[in-house]
LUMZA-613281 format. One record per residue (C-alpha): x, y, z. Coordinates in steps of 0.001 Angstrom, whole numbers. Example, Ala and Ser with C-alpha at 12.3 -4.5 7.8 and 13.67 -1.06 7.14 Angstrom:
2
xx/yy/zz
12300/-4500/7800 .
13670/-1060/7140 .
This chain:
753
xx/yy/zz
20802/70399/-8351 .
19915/73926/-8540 .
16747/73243/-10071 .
15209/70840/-7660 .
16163/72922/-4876 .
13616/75558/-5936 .
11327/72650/-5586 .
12176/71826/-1693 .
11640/73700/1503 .
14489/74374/3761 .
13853/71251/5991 .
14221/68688/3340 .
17248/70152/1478 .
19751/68295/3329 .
17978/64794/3521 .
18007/65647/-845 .
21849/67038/-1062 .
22873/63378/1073 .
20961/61177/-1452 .
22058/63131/-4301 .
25787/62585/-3368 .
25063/59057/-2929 .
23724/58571/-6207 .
26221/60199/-7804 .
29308/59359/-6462 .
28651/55579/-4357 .
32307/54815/-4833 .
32996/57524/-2227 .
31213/54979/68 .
32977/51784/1372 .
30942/48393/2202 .
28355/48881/4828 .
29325/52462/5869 .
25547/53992/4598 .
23934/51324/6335 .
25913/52054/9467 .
25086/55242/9034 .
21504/54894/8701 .
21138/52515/10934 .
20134/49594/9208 .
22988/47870/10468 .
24229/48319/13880 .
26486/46150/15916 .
23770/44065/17012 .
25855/41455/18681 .
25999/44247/21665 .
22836/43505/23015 .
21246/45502/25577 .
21478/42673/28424 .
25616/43274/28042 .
25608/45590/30939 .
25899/49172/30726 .
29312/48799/32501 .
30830/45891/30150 .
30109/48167/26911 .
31409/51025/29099 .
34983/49381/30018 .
35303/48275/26318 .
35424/51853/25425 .
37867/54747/26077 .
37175/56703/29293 .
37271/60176/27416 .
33998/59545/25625 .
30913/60184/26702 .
28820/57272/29084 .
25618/58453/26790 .
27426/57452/23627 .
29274/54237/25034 .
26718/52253/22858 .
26915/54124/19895 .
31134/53507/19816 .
30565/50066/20634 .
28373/49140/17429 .
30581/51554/15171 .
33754/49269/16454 .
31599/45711/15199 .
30197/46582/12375 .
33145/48970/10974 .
36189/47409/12615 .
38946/48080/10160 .
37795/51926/10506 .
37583/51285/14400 .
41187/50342/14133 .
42355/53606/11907 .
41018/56158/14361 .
42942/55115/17395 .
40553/56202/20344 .
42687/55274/22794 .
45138/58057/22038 .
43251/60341/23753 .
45523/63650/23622 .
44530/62987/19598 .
41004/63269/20392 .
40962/66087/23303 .
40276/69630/20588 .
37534/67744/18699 .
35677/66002/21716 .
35270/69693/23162 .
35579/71839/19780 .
31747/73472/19389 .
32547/73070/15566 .
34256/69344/15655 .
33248/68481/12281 .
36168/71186/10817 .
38362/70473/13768 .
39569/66720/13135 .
42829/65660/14416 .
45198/66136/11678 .
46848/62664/11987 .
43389/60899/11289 .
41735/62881/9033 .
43923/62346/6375 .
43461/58774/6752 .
39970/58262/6650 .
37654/59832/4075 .
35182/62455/4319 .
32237/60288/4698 .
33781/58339/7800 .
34348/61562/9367 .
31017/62004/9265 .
30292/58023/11191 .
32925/59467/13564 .
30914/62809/14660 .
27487/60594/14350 .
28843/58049/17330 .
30903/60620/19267 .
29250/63971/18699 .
25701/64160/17464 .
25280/67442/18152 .
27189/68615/15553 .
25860/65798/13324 .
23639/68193/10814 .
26742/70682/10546 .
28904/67724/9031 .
26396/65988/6978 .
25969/69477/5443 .
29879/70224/4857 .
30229/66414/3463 .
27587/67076/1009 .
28823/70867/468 .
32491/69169/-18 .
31719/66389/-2341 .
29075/68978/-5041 .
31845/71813/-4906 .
29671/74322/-3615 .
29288/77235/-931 .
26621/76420/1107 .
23833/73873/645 .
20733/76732/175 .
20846/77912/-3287 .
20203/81778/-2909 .
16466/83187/-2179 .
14236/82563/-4698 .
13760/86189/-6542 .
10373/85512/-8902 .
11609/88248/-11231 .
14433/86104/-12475 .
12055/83153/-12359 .
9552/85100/-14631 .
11990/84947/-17646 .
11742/81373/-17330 .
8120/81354/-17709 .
5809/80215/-21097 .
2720/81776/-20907 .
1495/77340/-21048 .
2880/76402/-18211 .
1274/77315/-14518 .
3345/78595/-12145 .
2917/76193/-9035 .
4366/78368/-6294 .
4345/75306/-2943 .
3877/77688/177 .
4558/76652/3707 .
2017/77965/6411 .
1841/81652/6935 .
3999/82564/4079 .
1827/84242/1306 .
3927/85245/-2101 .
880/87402/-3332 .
2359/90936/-2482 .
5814/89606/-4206 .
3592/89276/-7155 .
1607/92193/-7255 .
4940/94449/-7220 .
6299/92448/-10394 .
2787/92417/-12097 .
3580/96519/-11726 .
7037/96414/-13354 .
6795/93909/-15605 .
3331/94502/-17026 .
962/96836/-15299 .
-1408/96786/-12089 .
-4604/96431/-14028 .
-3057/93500/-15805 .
-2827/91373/-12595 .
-6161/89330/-11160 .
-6013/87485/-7982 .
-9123/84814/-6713 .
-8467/83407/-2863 .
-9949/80075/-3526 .
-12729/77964/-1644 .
-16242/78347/-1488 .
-17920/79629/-4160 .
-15367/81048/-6537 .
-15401/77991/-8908 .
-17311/79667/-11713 .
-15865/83111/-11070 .
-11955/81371/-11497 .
-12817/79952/-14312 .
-14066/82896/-16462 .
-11867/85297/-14905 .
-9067/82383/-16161 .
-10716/82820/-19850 .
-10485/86109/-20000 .
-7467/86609/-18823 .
-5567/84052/-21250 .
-7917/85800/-23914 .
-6361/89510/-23189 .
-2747/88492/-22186 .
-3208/89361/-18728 .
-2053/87607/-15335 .
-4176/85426/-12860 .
-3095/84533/-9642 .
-5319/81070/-8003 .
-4450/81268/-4201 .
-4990/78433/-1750 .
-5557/75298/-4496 .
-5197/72881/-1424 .
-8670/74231/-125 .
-10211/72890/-3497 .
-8242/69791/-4311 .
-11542/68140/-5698 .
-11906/71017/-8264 .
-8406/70837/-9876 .
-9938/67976/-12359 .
-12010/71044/-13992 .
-8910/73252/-13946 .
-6747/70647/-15635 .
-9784/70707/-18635 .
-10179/74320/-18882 .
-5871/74570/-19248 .
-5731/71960/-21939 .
-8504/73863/-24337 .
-7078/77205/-23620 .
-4742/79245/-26543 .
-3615/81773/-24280 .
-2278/85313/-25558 .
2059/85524/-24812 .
1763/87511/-22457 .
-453/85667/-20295 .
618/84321/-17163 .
-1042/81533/-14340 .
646/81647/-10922 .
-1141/78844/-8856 .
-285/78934/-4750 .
-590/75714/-2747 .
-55/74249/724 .
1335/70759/662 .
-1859/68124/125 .
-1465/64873/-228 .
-4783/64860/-2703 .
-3323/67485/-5038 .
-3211/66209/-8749 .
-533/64920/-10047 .
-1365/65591/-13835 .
-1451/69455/-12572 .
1484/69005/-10574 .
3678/67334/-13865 .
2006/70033/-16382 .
3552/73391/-14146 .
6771/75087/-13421 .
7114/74314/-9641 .
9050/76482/-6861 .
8548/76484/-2780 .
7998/79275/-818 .
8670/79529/2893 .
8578/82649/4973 .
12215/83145/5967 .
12956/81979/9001 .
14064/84091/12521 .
12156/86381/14552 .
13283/89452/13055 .
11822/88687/9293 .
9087/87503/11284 .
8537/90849/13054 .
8986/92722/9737 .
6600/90773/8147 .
4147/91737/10923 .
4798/95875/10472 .
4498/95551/6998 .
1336/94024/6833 .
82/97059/9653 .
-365/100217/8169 .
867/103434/9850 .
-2416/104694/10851 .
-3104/101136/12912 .
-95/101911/15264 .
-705/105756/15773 .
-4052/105550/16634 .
-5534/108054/18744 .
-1734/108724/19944 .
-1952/106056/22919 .
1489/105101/23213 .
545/102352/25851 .
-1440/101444/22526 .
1490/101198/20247 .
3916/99533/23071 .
1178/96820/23326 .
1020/96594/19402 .
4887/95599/19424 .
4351/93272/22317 .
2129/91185/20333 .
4089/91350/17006 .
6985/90226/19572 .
4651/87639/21260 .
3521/85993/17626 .
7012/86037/16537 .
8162/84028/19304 .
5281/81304/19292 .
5736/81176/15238 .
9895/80585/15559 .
10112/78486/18846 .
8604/75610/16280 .
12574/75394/14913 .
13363/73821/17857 .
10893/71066/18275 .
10399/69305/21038 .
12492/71417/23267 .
10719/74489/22078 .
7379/73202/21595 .
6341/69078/21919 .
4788/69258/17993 .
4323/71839/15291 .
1386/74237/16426 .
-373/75973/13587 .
-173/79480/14718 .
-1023/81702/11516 .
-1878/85348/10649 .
-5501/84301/11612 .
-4234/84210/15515 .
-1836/87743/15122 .
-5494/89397/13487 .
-7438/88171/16422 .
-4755/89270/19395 .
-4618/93065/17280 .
-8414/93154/17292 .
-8414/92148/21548 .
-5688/94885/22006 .
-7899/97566/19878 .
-11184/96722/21912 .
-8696/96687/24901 .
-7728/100343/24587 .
-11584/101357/23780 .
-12419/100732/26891 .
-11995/101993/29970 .
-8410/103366/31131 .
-7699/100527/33625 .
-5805/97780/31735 .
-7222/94423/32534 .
-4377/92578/31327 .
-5919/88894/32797 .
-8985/89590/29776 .
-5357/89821/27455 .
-3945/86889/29064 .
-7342/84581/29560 .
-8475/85316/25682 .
-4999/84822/23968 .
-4664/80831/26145 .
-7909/79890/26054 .
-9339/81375/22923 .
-7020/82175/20483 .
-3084/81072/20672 .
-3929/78635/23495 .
-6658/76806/21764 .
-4448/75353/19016 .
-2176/73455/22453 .
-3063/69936/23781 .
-116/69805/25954 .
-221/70712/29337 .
3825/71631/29365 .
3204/73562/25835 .
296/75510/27644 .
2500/76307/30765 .
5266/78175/28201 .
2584/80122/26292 .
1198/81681/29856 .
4777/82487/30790 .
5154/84568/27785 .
2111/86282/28079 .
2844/87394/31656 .
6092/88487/30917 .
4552/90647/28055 .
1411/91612/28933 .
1503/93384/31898 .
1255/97268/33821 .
5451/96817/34251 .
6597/95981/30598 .
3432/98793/29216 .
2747/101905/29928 .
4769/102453/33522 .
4903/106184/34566 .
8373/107520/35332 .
9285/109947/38122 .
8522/112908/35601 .
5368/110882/34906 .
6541/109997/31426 .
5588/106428/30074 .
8473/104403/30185 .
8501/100854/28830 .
10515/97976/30314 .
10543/95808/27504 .
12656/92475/28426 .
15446/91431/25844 .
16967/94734/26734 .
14878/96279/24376 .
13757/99543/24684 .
10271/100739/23104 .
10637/103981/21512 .
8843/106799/22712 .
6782/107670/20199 .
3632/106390/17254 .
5145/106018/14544 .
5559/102892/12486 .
9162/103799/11337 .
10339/104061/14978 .
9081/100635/15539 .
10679/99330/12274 .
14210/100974/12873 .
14250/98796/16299 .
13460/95638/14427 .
15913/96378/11831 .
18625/96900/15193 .
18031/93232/16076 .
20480/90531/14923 .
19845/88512/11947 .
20767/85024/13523 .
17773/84608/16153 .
19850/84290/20150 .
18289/81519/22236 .
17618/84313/24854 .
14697/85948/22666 .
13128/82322/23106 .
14117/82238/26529 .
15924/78713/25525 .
18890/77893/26700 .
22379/78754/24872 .
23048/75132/23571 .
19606/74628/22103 .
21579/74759/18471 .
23057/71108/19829 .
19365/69753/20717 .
18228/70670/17057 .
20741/69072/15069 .
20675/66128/17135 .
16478/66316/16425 .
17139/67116/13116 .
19627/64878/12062 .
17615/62184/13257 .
14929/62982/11139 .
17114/63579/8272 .
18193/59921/8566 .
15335/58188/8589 .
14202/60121/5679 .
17250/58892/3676 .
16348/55305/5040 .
12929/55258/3525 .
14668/56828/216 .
17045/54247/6 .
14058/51683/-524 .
12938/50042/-3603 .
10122/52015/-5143 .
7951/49200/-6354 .
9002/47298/-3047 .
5682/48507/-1434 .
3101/47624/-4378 .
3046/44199/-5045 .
5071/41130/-3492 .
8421/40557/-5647 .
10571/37953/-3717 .
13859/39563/-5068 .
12814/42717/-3619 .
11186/41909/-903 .
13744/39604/225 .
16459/42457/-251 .
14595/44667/1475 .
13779/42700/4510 .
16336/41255/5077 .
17993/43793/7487 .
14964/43039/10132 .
14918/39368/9733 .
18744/39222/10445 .
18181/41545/13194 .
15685/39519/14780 .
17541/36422/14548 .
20487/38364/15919 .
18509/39713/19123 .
17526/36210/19899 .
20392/34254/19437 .
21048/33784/23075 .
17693/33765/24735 .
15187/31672/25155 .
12179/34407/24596 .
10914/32595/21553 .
10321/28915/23215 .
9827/30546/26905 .
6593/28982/28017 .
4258/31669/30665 .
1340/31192/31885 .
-1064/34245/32720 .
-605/35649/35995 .
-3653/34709/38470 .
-5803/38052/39644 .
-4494/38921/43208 .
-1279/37057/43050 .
827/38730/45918 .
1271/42622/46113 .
481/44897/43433 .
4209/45376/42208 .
4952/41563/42042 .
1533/41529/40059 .
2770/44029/37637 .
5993/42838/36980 .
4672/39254/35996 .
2136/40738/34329 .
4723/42775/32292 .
6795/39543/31882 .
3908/37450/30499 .
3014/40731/28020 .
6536/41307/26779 .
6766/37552/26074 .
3825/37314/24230 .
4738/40347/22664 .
8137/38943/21360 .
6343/35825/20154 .
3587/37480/17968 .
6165/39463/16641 .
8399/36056/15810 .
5351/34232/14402 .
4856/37311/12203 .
7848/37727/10922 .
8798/33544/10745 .
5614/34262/8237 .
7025/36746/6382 .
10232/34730/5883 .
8309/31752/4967 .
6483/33712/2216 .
10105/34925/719 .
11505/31841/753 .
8390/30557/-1349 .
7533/28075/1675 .
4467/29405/2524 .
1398/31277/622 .
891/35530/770 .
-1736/36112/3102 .
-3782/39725/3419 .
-1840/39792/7225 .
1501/39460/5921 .
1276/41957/3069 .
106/44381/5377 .
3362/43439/7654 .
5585/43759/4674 .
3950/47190/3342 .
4888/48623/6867 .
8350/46843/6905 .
8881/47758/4003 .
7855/51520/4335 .
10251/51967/7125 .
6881/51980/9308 .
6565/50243/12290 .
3316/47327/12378 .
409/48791/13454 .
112/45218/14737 .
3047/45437/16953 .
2273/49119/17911 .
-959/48070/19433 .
134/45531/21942 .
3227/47583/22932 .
4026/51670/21669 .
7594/51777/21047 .
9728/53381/18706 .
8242/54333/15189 .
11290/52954/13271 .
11026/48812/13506 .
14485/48731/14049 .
14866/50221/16638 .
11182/48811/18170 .
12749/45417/17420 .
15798/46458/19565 .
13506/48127/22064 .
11522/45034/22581 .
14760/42621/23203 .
16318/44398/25547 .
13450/45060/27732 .
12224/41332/27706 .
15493/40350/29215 .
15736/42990/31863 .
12522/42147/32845 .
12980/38676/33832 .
15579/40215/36705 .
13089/42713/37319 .
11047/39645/38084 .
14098/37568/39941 .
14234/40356/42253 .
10634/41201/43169 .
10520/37356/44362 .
13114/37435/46279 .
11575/40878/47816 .
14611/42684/46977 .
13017/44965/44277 .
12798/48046/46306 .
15781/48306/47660 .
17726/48011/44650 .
18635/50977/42396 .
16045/50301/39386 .
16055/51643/35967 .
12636/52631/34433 .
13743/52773/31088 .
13886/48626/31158 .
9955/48668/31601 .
7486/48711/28499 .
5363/50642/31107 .
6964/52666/33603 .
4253/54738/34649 .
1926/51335/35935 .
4988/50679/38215 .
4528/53852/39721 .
1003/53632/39866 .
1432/50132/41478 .
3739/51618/43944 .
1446/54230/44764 .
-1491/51183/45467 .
1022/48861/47791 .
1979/52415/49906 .
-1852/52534/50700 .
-2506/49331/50847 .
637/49647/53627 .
-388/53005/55116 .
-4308/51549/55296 .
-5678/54845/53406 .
-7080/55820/50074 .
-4622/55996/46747 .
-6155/59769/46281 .
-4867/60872/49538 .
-1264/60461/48417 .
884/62556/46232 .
4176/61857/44367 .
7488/62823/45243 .
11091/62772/44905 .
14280/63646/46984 .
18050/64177/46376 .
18809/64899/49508 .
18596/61117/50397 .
15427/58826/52005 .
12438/60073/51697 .
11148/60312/55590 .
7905/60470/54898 .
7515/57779/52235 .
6797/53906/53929 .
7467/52700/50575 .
10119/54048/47638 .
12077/53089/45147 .
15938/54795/44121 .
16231/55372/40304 .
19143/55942/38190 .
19057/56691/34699 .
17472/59836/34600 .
18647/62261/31967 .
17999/66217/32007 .
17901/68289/28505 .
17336/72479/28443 .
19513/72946/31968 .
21727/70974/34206 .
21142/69599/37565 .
23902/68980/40301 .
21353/67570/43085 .
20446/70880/44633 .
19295/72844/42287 .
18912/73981/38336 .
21445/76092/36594 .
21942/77426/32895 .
23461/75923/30265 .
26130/77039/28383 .
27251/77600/24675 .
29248/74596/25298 .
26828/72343/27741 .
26291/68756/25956 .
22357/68845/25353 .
21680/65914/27406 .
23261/65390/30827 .
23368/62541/33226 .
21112/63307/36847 .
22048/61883/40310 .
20534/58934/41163 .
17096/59988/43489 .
14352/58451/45510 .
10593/58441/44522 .
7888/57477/47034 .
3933/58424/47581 .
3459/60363/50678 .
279/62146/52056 .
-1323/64821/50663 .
-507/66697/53680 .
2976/65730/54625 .
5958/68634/53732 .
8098/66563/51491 .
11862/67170/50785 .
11493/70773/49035 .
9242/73606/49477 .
6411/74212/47105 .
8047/77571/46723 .
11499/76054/45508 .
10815/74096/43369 .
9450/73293/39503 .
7627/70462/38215 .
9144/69369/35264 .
7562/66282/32820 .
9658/62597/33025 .
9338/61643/29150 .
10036/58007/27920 .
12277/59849/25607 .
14044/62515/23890 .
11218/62909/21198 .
8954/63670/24154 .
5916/61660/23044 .
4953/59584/26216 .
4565/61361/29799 .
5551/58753/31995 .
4884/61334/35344 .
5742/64410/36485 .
8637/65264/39643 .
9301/68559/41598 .
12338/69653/41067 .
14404/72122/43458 .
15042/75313/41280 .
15527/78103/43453 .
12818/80321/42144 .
12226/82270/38749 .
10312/79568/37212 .
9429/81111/34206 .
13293/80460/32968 .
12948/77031/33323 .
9580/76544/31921 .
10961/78886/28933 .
14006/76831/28405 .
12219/73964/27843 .
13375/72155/30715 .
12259/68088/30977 .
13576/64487/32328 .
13692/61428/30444 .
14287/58211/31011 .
17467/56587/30087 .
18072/57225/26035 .
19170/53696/24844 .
């Protein structure tokens, strides 16, 4: 176990410790329990047309509306565990449906009834926010040890391992470079002349390869950094390695990046470990100071200088660690790498060369546009970075005289700069801060930890799910296989559609112009989701036909069955329609929508669409609605779509709006909402919450609206917690200080089904 942890980075090391336990010790899991758990089965006899209410009045009030759905499947496909836990006590449940560590916190009278691993079903329905902390303690429980991450990796130790015939394949992750580490135990252990280094890529093919000869000739140590720059070189390596009779004392430590081209003959032949820079933002900071030398910080004696210096250290930090929180911290993993922190030092340097009037906006406009900013390609991502930098990079946080007209520093994070040049000063206040990382640094709000594990856990699963697959089942078509590992979709599908008539529905294509532009987009979105559902039957009726031996293997269905197969959804099916990644749930996705929009349709004929409460999360294209409402407002008002901008009000009707629309089904993550205006979230907060019902309409450009520009924020609408899809963007009332709420990663979404 021990050993193929040094071979994983941090973020896989759960998803490994799960499917470790499982293939060790399956008896400690009872008949469909994994699959519940990973979500290849799920009470699919629930179907999304049930109405929200009927699923919510077959489950106990005390749990959550947002996890109604989840209860209800656990109760069909696991109901002699369903029975056991007795939900409808709920004095049994009260501690652990509030307890910020539920996982250790089960009530007494259950826990020793079920086993460990249905505890862990039970906080997966109820509490998913502490779903990574009890996956971790289930595995940690069932191996008999501490804690899942086997100590730091110390290469000394590791070097006693070593043969001086096997590489050393050190696996790096971005920005963390083990070079220095080696240098200091090429000094102890041998001597500093003894050590060679090459940074690989252009041009240093010949120059590694007789530097490699020597050194296995003399005993002495070679370090190849960067391999993954020269993948199509490693052949030549693998050659030189296998004629080579190296001295004992010699040594090859290879680094690498992940590549998905490295060799694997290279990869089999070497001792492999990872090697991630530690995580938190006060590692991250020390990293920084040691890699500046004394003489960099004291500089001419500018303290303005030096306060700056720290700024940006602090600044990088922040940008590197906020990508632990993804997508509340950033949307997607930015690359940000000691390339950007050389570039900012190098602006500051050139800043203070100059003359003595700061011109922070050259700071600011360099480090978004240039540098940091240039690696962003979302607007919301882009909007955090320039809060930072404001809040950094300014005359009040460097270099502000006091009364005596000393330079005082105002450092946020109630942090104060030291007064002074030197390096050490700067290190002692880094060594001050607390090793855990507080959301506060981040500006992110105190319950982010129960965002990430929901994220994370998540992705953990559907790791496991593509583990749990046949290996060969991808290759070549084996009907045992395949139809073993299909068969969870097929039953699906036949499950989803047991009551509808989607399959035989017959629709013909709406005619141009037919009535106003909403009825025209909701029968166009009926005719697409039904031909939608039907490709996707015909495609998978061929599929079945080929397992059953009915039909013949066609190029289309083995490309259908390599996706199916690799957990993947069809590109296929992605094209018409971009739902979920995981087929599953796409299949689920797809069902449920269908139906609702047939009342959708039902509705709009009867010209009672707009003034019911709608749901955009039942559309496979919410933002068209809105865009269609937007065209029948001017069409109403008689004036041009441009001259109208989007709004919505809590406060009731919007007056100025001739046309709008109430929604429900809104949800809020990174702060809570009460209708009037944003507040905080606490320790304890649940990570998603539930927003008031509002009204949306397109007014003129000129007209005041419900809120003040002033008061208000614009957060993004997302089709989803994952926060791929913008579906628009609303004003919300904030009462100022909008940097907190950009910061905190504030967003809507629509309804998470």
């Amino acid at each position: 176990y021990e050993y193929i942890f040094m071979l994983l980075f941090q973020a896989d090391q759960l998803m490994f410790a799960l499917h470790f336990v499982r293939g060790m010790h399956p008896e400690l899991f009872q008949e469909n329990e994994w699959e519940t758990f990973t979500g290849v089965i799920i009470g699919d006899t629930i179907r999304k047309s049930d109405s929200q209410r009927s699923v919510r009045d077959q489950i106990p009030r005390w749990i959550e509306q947002d996890r109604a759905w989840a209860v209800a499947s656990l109760k069909i496909s696991l109901p002699g565990l369903y029975q056991t836990l007795c939900f409808e006590d709920e004095g049994v449940w009260h501690t652990f449906s509030q307890s910020s560590v539920c996982e250790q916190d089960f009530p007494s009278t259950i826990g020793k009834r079920i086993s460990l691993f249905q505890q862990v079903l039970v906080v997966q329905a109820i509490r998913p926010d502490r779903l990574q902390s009890a996956m971790a303690l289930f595995a940690c429980k069932i191996l008999g040890i501490k804690e899942l991450s086997p100590p730091p990796l110390n290469l000394k130790r590791l070097y006693k391992e070593t043969l001086e015939i096997e590489p050393i394949l050190i696996i790096i992750s971005p920005g963390a470079d083990p070079s220095q580490e080696l240098q200091e135990l090429a000094s102890i252990e041998r001597s500093t002349e003894c050590y060679h280094q090459i940074a690989m890529g252009q041009g240093q093919a010949d120059v590694a390869i007789q530097t490699l000869k020597k050194c296995a000739r003399n005993g002495e140590w070679l370090c190849l950094k960067n391999l993954h720059l020269v993948t199509s070189w490693l052949p030549v390596l693998e050659k030189e390695l296998n004629t080579l009779q190296p001295q004992p004392s010699f040594r090859l430590w290879l680094t690498t990046e992940v590549h998905p081209k490295f060799t694997p003959i290279l990869l089999q032949s070497s001792l492999k470990i990872t090697y991630e820079a530690p995580p938190g933002l006060k590692k991250n900071l020390l990293r920084t100071y040691e890699s500046w030398m004394p003489e960099q910080i004291s500089k001419k004696g500018n303290l303005s200088r030096a306060h700056s210096l720290f700024c940006l250290a602090w600044f990088h930090a922040v940008c590197q660690e906020r990508r632990n929180y993804i997508p509340q911290g950033w949307t997607k993993f930015y690359e940000f790498s000691l390339s950007d922190l050389r570039a900012g030092f190098d602006i500051i340097d050139r800043l203070f060369e100059g003359s003595k009037d700061l011109q922070w906006e050259f700071v600011h406009g360099l480090f978004e546009n240039a540098i940091y900013g240039g690696r962003i390609d979302n607007y919301f991502d882009m909007r955090v970075l320039r809060s930072y930098l404001e809040q950094l990079f300014n005359s009040q946080v460097i270099g502000s005289l006091n009364a005596r007209g000393k330079k005082m520093s105002s450092f946020p994070y109630s942090i104060s700069l030291p007064n002074s040049c030197s390096i050490l000063d700067y290190r002692n206040i880094i060594e001050s801060l607390p090793e855990h990382d507080k959301p506060d640094f981040f500006g992110l709000p105190a319950n982010i930890a129960r965002s990430s594990q929901r994220m994370i856990s998540s992705q953990v699963i559907s790791q496991l799910r593509i583990l749990s697959r046949s290996v060969a089942a991808g290759c070549k078509f084996d009907r045992e296989i395949w139809s073993t590992e299909l068969s969870p979709v097929l039953n699906l599908w036949k499950k989803l559609n047991q009551n509808s008539n989607l399959i035989h529905q017959k629709v013909s294509p709406p005619v141009e112009q037919q009535g106003t532009p909403i009825l025209s987009f909701i029968t166009l979105e009926q005719f697409n989701a039904i031909r939608l559902v039907q490709s996707v039957h015909q495609s998978l009726a061929s599929l079945s036909k080929v397992i059953r031996g009915t039909s013949l293997l066609s190029s289309e269905v083995q490309r259908l069955a390599s996706a199916l197969l690799n957990q993947k959804c069809p590109l296929t099916w992605q094209s018409k329609w971009e739902g979920p990644e995981d087929p599953l749930q796409y299949l689920r996705s797809l069902v449920a929508r269908a139906l609702a929009i047939q009342n959708w349709v039902e509705r709009a004929e009867k010209q009672q669409l707009l003034s019911d409460t709608l749901d955009l999360s039942e559309l496979f294209h919410p933002d068209t609605f809105l865009n269609a409402l937007r065209q029948e407002t001017a069409r109403v008002m008689s004036c041009s779509v441009d001259s109208l901008k989007f709004t919505a009000s809590w406060k009731g009707r919007i007056q100025e709006g001739k046309l709008q629309v109430k929604i429900s089904g809104l949800q809020l993550e990174g702060c809570s909402f009460d209708g009037n205006q944003l507040s905080e979230n606490l320790h304890d907060s649940p990570s998603v919450s539930s927003v008031l019902p509002c009204y949306m309409a397109w007014i003129p450009q000129d007209a005041y609206g419900p809120y003040s520009p002033e008061e208000c924020i614009s957060l993004p609408v997302y089709t989803s917690v994952e926060r791929d899809h913008v579906v628009t963007n609303i004003d919300v009332p904030c009462g100022g200080n909008q940097d907190q709420w950009i910061q905190c990663g504030a967003a809507l979404f629509l309804k998470h089904q």
